[in-house]
C-alpha positions as CSV (number, residue, x, y, z in Angstrom):
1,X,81.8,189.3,244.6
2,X,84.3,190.3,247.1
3,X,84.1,190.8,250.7
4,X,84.1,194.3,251.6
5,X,86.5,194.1,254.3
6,X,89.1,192.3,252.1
7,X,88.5,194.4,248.8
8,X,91.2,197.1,248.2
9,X,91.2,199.7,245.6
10,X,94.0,198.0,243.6
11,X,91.5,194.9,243.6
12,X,88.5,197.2,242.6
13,X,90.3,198.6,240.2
14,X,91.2,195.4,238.6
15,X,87.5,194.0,238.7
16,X,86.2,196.9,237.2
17,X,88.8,196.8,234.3
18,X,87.7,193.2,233.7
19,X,84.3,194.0,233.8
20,X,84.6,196.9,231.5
21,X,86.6,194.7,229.0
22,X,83.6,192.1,229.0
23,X,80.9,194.3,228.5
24,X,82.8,195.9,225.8
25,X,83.4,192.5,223.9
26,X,79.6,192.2,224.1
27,X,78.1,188.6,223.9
28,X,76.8,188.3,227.3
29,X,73.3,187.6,228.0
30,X,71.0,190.5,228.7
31,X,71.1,189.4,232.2
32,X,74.5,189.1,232.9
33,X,75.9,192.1,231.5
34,X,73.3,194.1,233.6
35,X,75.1,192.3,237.0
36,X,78.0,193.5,235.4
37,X,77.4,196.8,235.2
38,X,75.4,197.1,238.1
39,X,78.7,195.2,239.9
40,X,80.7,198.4,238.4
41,X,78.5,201.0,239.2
42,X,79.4,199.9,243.0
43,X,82.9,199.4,242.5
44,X,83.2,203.2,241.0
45,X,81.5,204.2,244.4
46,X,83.8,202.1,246.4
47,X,86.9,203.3,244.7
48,X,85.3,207.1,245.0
49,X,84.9,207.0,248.3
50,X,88.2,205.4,249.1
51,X,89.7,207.9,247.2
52,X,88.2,210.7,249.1
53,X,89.3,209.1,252.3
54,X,92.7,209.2,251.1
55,X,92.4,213.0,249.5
56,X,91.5,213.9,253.6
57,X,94.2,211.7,255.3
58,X,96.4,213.4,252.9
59,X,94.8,217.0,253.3
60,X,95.3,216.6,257.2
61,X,98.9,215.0,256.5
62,X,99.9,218.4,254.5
63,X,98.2,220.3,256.9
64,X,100.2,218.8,259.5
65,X,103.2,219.0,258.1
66,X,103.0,223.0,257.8
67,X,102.0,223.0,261.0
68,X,105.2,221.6,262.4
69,X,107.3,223.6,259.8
70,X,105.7,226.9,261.4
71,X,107.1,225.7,264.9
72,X,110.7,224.8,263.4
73,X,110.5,228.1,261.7
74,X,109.5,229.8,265.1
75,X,112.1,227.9,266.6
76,X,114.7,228.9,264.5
77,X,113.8,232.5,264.0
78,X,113.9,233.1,267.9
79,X,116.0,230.7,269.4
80,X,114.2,228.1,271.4
């Protein structure tokens, strides 16, 4: 398992993938494919979560963003 502070989502992702593939093959012990899919079922929250981190960052970006083209338009419309 990785450490938390050194997993990304692009490594998530990829460990999920892997661990979908292998429980799909089938042939593990009971055992193992349960850590498996218990080891995906946090994964898919990790990669949820960072995903709603990065719908906010964006959200405030954009938000932002029309922000400062409101003062440019301002600006431009009157002068300043």
């Amino acid at each position: 398992m990785s450490d938390k502070k050194d997993l990304t989502f692009e490594k998530a992702m990829e460990e999920l993938e892997e661990i979908v593939e292998a429980l799909e093959e089938g042939g593990l012990p009971l055992e193992e494919s349960l850590e498996k899919f218990s080891r995906g079922i946090e994964l898919i929250k990790y990669c949820n979560n960072k995903l709603g981190e990065t719908e906010k960052k964006i959200e405030v970006l954009i938000k932002e963003d029309e922000e400062i083209q409101d003062i440019v338009s301002f600006e431009e419309e009157f002068g300043q």
